[in-house]
mmCIF file as Biopython writes it, N, C-alpha, C and O atoms, coordinates in Angstrom:
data_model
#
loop_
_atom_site.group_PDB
_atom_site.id
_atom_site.type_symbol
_atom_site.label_atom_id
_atom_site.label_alt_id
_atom_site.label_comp_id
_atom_site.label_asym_id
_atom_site.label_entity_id
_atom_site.label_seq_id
_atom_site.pdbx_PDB_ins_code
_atom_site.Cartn_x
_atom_site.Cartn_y
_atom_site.Cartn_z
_atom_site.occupancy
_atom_site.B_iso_or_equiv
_atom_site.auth_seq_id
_atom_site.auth_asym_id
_atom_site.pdbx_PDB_model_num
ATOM 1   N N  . UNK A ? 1  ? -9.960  -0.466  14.197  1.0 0.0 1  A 1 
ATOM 2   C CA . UNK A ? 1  ? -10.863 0.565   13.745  1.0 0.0 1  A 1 
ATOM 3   C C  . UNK A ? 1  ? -10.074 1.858   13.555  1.0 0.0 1  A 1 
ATOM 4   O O  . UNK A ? 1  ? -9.169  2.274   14.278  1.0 0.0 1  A 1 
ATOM 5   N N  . UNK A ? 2  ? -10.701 2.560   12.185  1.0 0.0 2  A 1 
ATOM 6   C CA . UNK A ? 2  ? -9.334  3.447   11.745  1.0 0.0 2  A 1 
ATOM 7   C C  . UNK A ? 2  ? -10.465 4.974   12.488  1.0 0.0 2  A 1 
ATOM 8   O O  . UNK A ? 2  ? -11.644 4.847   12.157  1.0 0.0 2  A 1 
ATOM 9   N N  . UNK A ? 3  ? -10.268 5.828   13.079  1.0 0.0 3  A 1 
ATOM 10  C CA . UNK A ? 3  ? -10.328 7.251   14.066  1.0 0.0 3  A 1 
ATOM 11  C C  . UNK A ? 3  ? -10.204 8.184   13.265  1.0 0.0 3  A 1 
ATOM 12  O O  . UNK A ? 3  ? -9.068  8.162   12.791  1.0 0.0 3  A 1 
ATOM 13  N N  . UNK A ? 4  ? -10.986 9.231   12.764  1.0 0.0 4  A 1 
ATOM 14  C CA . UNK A ? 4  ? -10.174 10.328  12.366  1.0 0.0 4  A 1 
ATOM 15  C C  . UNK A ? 4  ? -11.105 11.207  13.154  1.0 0.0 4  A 1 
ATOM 16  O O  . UNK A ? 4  ? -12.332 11.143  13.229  1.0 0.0 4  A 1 
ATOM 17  N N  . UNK A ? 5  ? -10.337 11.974  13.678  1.0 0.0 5  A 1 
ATOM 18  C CA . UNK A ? 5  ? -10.945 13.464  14.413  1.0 0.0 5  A 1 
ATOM 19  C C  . UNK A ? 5  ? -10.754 14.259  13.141  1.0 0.0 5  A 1 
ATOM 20  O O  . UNK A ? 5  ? -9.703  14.390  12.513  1.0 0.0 5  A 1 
ATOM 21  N N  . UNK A ? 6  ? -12.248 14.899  12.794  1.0 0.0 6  A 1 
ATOM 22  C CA . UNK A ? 6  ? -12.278 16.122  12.140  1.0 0.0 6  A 1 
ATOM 23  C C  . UNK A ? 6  ? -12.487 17.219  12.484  1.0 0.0 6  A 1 
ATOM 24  O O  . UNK A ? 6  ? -13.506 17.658  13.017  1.0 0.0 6  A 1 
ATOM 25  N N  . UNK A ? 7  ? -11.180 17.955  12.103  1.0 0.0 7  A 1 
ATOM 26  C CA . UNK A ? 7  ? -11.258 19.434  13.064  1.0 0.0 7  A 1 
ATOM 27  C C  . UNK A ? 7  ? -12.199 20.233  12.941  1.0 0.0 7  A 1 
ATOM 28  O O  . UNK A ? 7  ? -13.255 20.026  12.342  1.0 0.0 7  A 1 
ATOM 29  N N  . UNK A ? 8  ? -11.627 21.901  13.916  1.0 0.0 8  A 1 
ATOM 30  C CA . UNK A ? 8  ? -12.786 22.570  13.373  1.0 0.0 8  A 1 
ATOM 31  C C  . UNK A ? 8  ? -12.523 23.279  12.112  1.0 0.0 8  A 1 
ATOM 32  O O  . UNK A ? 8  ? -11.410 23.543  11.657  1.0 0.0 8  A 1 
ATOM 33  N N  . UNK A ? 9  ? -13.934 23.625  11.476  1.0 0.0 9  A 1 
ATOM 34  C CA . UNK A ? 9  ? -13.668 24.434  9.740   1.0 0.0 9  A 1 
ATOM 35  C C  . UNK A ? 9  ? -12.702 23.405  8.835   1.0 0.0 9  A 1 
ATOM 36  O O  . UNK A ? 9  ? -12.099 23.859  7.863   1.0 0.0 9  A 1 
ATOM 37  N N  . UNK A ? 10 ? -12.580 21.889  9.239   1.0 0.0 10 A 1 
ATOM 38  C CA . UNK A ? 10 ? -11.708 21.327  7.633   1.0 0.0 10 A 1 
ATOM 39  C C  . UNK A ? 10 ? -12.949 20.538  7.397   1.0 0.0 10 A 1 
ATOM 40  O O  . UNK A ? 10 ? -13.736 19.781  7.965   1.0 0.0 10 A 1 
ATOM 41  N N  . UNK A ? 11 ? -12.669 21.203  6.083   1.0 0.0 11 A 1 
ATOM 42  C CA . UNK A ? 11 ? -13.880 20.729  5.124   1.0 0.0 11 A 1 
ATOM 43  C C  . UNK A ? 11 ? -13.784 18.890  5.005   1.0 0.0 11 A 1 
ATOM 44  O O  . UNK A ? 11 ? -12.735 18.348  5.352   1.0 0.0 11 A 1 
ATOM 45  N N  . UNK A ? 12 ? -15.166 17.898  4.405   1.0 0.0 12 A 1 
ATOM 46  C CA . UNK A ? 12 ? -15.322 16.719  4.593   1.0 0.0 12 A 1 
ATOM 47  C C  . UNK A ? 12 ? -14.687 16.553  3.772   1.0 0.0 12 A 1 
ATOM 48  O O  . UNK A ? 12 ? -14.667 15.327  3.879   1.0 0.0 12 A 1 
ATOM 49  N N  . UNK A ? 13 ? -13.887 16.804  2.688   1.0 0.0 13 A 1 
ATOM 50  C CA . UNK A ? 13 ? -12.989 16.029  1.560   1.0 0.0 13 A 1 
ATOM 51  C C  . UNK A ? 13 ? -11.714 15.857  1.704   1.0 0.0 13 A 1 
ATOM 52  O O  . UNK A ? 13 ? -10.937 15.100  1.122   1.0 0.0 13 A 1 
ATOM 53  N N  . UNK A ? 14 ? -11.505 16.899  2.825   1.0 0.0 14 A 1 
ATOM 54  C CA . UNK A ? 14 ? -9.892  16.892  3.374   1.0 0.0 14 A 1 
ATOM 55  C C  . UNK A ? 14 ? -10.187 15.817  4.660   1.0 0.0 14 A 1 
ATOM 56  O O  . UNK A ? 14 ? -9.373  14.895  4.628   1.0 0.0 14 A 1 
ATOM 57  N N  . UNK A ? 15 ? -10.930 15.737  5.525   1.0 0.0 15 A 1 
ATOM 58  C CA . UNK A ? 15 ? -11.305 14.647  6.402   1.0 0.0 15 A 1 
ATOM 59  C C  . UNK A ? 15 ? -11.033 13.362  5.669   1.0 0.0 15 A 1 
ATOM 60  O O  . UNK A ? 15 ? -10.045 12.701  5.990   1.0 0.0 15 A 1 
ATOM 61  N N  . UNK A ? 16 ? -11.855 12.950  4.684   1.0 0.0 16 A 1 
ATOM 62  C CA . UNK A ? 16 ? -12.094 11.910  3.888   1.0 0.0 16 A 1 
ATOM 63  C C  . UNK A ? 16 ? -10.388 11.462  3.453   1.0 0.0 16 A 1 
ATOM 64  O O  . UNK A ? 16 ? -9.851  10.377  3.677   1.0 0.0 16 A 1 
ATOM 65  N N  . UNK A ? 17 ? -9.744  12.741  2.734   1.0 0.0 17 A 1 
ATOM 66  C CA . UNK A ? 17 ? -8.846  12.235  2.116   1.0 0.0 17 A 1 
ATOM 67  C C  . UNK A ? 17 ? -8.083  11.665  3.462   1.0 0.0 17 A 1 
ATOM 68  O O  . UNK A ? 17 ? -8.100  10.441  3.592   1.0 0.0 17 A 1 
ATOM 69  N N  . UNK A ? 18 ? -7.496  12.347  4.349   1.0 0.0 18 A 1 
ATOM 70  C CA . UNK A ? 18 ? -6.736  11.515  5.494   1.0 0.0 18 A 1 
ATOM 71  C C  . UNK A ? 18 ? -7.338  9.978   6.106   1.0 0.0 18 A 1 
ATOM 72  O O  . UNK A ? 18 ? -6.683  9.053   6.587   1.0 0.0 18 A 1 
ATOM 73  N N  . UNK A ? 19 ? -8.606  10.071  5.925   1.0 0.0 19 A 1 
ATOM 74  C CA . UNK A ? 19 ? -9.170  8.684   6.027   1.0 0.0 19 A 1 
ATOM 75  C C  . UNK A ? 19 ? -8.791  7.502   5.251   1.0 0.0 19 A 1 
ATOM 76  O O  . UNK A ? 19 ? -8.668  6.338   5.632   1.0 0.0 19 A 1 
ATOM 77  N N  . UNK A ? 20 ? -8.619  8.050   4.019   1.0 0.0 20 A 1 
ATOM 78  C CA . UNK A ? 20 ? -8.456  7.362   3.109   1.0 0.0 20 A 1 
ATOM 79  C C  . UNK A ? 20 ? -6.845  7.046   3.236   1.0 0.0 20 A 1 
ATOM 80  O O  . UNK A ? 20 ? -6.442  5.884   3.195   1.0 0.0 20 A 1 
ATOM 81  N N  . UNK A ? 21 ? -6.130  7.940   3.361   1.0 0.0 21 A 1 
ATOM 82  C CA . UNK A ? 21 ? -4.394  7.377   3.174   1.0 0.0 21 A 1 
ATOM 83  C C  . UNK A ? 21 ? -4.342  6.497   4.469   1.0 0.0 21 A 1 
ATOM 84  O O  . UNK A ? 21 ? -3.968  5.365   4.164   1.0 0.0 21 A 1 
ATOM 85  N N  . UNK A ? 22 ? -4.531  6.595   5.490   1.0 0.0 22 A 1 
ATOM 86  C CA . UNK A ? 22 ? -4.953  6.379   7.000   1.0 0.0 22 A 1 
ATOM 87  C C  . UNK A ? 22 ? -4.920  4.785   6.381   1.0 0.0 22 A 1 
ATOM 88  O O  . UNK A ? 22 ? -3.916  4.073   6.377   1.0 0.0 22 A 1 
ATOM 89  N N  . UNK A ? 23 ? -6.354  4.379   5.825   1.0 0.0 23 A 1 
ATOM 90  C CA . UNK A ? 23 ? -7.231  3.350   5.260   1.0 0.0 23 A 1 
ATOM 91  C C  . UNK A ? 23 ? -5.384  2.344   4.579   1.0 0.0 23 A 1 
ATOM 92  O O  . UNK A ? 23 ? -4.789  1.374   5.048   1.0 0.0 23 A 1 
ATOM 93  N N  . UNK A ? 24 ? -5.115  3.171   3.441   1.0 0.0 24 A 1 
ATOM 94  C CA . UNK A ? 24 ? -4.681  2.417   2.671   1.0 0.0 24 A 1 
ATOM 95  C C  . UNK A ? 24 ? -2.907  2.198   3.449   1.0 0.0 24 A 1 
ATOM 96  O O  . UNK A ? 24 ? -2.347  1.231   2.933   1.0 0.0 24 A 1 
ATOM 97  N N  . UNK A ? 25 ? -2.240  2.742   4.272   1.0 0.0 25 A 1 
ATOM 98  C CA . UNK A ? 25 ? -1.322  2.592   5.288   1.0 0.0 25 A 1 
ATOM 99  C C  . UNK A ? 25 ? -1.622  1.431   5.389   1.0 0.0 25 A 1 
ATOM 100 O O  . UNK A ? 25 ? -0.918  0.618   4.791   1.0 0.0 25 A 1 
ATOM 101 N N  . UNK A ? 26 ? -3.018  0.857   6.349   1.0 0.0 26 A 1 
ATOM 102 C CA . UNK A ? 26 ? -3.021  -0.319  7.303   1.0 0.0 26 A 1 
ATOM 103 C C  . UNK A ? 26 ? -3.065  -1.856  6.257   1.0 0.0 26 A 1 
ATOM 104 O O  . UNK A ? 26 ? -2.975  -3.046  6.557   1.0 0.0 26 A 1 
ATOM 105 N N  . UNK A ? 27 ? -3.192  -1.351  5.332   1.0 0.0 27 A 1 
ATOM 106 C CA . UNK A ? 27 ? -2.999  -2.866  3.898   1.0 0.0 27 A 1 
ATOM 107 C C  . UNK A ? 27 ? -4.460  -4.204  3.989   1.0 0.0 27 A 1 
ATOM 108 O O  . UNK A ? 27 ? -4.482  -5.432  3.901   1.0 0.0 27 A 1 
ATOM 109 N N  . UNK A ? 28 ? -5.323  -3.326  4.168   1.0 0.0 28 A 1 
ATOM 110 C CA . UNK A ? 28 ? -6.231  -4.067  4.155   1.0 0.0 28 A 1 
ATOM 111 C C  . UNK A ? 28 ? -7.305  -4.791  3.139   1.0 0.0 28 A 1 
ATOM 112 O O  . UNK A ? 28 ? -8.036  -5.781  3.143   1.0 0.0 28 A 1 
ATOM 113 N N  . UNK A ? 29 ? -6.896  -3.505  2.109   1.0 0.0 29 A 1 
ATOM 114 C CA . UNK A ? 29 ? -7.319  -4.360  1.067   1.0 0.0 29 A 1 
ATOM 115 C C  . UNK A ? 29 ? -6.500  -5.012  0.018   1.0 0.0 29 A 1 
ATOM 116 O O  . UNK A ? 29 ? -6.892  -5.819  -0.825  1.0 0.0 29 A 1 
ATOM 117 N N  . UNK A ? 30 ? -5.291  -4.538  0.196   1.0 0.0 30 A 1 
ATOM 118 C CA . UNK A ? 30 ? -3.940  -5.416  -0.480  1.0 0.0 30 A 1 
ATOM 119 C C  . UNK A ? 30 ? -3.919  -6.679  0.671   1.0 0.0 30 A 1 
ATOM 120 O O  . UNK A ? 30 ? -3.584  -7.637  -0.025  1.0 0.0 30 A 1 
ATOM 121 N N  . UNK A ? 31 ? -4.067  -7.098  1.816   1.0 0.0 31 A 1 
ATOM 122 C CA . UNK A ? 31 ? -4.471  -8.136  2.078   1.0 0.0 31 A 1 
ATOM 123 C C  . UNK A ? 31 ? -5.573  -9.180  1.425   1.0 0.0 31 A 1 
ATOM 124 O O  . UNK A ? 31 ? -5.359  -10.216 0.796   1.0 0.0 31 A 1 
ATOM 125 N N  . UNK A ? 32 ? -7.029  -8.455  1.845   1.0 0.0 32 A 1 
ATOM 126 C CA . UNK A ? 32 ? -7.788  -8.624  1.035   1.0 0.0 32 A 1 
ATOM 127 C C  . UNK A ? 32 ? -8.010  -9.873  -0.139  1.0 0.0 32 A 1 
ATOM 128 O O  . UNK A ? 32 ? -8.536  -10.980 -0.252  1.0 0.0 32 A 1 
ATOM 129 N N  . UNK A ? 33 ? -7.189  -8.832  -0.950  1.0 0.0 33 A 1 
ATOM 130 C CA . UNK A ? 33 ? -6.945  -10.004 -2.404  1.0 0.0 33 A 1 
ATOM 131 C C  . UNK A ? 33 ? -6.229  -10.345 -2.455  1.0 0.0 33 A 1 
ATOM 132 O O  . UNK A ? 33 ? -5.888  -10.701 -3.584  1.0 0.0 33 A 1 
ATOM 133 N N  . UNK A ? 34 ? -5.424  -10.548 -1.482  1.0 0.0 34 A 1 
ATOM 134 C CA . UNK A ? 34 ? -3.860  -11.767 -1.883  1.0 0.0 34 A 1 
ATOM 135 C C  . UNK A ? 34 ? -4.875  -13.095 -1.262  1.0 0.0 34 A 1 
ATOM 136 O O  . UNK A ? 34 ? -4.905  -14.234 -1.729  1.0 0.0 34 A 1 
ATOM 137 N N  . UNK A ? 35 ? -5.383  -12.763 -0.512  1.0 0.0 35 A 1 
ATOM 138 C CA . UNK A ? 35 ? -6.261  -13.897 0.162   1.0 0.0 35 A 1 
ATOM 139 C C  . UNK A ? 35 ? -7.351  -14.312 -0.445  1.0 0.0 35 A 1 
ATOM 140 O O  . UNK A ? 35 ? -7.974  -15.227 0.094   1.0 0.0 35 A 1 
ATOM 141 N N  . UNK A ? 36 ? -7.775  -13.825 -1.527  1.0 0.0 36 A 1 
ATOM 142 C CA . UNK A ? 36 ? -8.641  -14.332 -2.264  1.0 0.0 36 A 1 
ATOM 143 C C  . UNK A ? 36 ? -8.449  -15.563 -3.323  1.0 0.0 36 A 1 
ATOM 144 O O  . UNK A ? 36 ? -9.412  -16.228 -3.705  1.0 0.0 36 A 1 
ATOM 145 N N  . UNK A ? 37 ? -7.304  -15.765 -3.694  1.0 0.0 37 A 1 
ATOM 146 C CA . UNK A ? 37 ? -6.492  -16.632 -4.395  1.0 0.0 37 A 1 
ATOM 147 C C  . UNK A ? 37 ? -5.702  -17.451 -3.626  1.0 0.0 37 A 1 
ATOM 148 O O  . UNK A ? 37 ? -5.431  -16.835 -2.596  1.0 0.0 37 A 1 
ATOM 149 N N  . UNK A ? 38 ? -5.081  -18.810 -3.629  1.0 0.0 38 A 1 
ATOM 150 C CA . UNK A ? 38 ? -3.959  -19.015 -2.989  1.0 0.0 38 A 1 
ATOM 151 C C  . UNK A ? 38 ? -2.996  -18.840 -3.932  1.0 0.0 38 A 1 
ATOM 152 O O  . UNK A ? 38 ? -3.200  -18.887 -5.145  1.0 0.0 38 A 1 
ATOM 153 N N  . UNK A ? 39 ? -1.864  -18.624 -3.360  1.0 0.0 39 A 1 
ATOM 154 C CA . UNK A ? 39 ? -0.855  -18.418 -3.976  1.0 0.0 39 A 1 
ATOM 155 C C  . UNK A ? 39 ? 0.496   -19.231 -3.761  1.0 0.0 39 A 1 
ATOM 156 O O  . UNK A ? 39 ? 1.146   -18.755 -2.831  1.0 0.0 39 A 1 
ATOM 157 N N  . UNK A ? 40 ? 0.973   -20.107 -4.247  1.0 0.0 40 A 1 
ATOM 158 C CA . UNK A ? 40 ? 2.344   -21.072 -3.666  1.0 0.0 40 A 1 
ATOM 159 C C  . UNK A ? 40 ? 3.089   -19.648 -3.533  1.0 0.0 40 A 1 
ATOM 160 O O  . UNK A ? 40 ? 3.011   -18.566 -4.113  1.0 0.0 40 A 1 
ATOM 161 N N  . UNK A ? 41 ? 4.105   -20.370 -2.124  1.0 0.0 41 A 1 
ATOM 162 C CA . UNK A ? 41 ? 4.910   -19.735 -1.771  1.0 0.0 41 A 1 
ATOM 163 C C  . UNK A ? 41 ? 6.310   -19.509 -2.363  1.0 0.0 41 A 1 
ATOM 164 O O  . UNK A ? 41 ? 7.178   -18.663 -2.151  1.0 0.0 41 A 1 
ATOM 165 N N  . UNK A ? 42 ? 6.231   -20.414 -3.063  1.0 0.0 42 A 1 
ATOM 166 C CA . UNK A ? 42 ? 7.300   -20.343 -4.128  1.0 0.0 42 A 1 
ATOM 167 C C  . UNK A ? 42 ? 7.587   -19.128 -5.100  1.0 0.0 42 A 1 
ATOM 168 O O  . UNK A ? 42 ? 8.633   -18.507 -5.286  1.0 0.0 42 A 1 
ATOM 169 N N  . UNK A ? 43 ? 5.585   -18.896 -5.996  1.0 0.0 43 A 1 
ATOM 170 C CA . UNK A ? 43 ? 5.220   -17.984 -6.762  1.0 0.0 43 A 1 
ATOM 171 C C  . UNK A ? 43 ? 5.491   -16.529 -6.248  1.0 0.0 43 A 1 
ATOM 172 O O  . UNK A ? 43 ? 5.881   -15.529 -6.850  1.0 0.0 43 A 1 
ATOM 173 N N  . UNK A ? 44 ? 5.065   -16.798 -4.577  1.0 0.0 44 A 1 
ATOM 174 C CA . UNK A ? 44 ? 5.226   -15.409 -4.030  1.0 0.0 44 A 1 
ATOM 175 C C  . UNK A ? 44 ? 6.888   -14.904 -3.779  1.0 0.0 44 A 1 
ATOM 176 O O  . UNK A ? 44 ? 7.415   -13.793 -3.711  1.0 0.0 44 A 1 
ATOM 177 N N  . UNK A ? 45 ? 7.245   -15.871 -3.712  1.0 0.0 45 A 1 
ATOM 178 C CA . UNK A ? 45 ? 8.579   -15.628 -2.797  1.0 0.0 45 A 1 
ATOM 179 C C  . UNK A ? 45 ? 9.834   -14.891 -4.831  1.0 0.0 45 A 1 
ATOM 180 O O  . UNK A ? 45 ? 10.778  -14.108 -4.938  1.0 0.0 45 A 1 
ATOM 181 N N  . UNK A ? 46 ? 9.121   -15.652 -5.799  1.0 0.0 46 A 1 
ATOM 182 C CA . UNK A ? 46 ? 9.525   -15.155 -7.210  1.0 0.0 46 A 1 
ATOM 183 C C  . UNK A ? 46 ? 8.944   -13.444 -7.647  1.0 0.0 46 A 1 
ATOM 184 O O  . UNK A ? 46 ? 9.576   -12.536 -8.187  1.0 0.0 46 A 1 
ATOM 185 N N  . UNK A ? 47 ? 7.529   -13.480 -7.170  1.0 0.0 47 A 1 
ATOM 186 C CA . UNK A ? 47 ? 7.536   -11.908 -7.508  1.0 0.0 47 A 1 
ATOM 187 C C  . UNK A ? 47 ? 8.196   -11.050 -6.225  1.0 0.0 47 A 1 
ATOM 188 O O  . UNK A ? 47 ? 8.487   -9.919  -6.615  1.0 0.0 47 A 1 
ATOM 189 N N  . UNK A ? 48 ? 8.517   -11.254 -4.816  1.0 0.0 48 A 1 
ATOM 190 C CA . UNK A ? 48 ? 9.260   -10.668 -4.523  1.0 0.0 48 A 1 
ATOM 191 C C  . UNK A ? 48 ? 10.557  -10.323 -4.623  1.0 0.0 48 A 1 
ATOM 192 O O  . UNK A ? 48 ? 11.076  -9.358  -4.061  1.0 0.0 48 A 1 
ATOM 193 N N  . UNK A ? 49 ? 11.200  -11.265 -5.484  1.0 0.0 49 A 1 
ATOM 194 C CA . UNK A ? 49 ? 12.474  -11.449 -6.134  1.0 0.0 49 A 1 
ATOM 195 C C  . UNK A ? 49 ? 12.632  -10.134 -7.019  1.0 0.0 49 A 1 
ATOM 196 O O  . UNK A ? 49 ? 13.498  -9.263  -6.943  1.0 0.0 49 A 1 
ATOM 197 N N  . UNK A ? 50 ? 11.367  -10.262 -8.021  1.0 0.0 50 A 1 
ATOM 198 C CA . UNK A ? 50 ? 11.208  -9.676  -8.895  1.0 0.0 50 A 1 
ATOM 199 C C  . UNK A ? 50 ? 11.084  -8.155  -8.816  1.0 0.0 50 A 1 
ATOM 200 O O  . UNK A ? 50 ? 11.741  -7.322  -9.439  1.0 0.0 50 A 1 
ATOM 201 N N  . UNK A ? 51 ? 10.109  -7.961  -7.922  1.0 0.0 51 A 1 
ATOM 202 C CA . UNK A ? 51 ? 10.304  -6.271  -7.283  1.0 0.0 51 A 1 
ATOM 203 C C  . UNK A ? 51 ? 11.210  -5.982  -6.691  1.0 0.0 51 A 1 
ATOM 204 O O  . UNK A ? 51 ? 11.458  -4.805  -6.955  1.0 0.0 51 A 1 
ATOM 205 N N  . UNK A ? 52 ? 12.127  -6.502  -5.777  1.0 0.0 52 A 1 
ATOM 206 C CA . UNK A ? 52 ? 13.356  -6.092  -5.281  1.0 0.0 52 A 1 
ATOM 207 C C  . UNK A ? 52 ? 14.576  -5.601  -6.852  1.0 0.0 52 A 1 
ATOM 208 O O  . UNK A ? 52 ? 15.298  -4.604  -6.825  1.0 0.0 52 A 1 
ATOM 209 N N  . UNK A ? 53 ? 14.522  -6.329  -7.738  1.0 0.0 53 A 1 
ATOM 210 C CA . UNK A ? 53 ? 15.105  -6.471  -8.935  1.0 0.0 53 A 1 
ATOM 211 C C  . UNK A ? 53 ? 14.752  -5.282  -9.200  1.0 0.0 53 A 1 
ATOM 212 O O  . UNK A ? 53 ? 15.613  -4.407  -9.112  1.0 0.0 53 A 1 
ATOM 213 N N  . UNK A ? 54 ? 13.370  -4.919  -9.602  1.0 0.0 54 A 1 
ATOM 214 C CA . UNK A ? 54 ? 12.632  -3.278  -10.194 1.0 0.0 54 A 1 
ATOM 215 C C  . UNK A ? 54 ? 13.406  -2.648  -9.756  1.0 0.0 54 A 1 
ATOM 216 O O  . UNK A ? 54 ? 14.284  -2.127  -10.443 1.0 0.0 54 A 1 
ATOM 217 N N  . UNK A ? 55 ? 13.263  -2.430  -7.789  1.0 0.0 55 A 1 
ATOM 218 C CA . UNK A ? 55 ? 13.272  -1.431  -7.133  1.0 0.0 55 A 1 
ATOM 219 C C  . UNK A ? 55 ? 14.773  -0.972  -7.188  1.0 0.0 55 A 1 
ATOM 220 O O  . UNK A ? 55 ? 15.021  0.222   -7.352  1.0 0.0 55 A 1 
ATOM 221 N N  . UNK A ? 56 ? 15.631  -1.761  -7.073  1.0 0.0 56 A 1 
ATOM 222 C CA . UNK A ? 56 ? 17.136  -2.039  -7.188  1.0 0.0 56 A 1 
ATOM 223 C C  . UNK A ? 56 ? 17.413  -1.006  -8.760  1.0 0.0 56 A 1 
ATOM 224 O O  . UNK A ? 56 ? 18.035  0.051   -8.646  1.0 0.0 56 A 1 
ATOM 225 N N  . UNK A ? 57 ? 16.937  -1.412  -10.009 1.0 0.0 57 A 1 
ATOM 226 C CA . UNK A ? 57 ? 17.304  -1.118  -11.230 1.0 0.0 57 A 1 
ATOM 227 C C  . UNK A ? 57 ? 16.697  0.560   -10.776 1.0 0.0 57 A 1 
ATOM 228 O O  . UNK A ? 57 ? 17.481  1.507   -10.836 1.0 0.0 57 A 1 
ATOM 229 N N  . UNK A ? 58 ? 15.462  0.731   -10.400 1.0 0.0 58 A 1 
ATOM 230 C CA . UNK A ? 58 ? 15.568  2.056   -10.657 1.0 0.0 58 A 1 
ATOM 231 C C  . UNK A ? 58 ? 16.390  3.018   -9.619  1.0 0.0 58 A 1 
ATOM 232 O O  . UNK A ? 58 ? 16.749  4.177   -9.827  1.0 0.0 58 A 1 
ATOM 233 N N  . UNK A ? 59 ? 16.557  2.364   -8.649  1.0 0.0 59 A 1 
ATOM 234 C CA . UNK A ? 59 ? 17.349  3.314   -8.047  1.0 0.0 59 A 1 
ATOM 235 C C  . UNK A ? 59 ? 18.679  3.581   -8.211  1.0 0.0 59 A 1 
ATOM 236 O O  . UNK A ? 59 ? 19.306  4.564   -7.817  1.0 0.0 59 A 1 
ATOM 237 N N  . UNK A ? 60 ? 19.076  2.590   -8.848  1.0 0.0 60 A 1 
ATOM 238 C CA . UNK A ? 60 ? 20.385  2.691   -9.696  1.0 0.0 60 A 1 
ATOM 239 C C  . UNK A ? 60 ? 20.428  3.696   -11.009 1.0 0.0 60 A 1 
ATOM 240 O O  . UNK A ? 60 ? 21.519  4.145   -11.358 1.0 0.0 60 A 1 
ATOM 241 N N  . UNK A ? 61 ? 18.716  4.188   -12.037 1.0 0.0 61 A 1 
ATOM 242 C CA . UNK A ? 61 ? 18.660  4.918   -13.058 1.0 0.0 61 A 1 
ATOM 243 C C  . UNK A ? 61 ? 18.833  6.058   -12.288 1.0 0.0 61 A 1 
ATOM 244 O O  . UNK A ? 61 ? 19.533  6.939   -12.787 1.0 0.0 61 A 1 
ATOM 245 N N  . UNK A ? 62 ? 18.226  6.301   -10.879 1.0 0.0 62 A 1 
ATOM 246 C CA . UNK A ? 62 ? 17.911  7.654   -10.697 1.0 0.0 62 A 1 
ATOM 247 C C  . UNK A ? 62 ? 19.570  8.253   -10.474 1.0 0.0 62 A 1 
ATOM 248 O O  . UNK A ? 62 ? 19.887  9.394   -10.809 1.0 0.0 62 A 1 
ATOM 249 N N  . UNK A ? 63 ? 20.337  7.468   -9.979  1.0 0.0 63 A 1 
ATOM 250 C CA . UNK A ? 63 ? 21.905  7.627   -9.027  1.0 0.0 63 A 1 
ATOM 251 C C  . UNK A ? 63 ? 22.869  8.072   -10.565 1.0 0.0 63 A 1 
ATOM 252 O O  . UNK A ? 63 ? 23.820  8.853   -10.563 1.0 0.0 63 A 1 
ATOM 253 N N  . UNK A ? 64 ? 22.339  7.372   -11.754 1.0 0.0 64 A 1 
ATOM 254 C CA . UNK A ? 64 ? 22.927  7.541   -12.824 1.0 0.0 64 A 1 
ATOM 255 C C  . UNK A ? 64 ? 22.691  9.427   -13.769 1.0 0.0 64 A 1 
ATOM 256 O O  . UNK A ? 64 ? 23.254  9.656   -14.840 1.0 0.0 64 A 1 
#
């Protein structure tokens, strides 16, 4: 269960928003829908291939 103490005088949208990053930290709804599908582990284990590849190329554009 995700807690947020809202202080005194911060308005409910600044509450909300920390709720919300709070929320999306713990991967619950990127769980969620990976679990809604099965997925071979094979398939998964290829798009992680694949984002490491991304993540790799751009950090190599930014160094350039």
């Amino acid at each position: 269960m995700i807690i947020i103490n809202v202080k005194e005088g911060e308005s409910l949208d600044k509450a909300l928003k920390r709720f919300k990053k709070k929320f999306e930290k713990t991967g619950v709804l990127r769980e969620l829908r990976s679990r809604q599908a099965y997925e071979k582990k094979s398939v998964t284990r290829r798009i992680e291939v694949k984002h490491a590849i991304y993540v790799q190329n751009m950090n190599a554009n930014v160094s350039n």
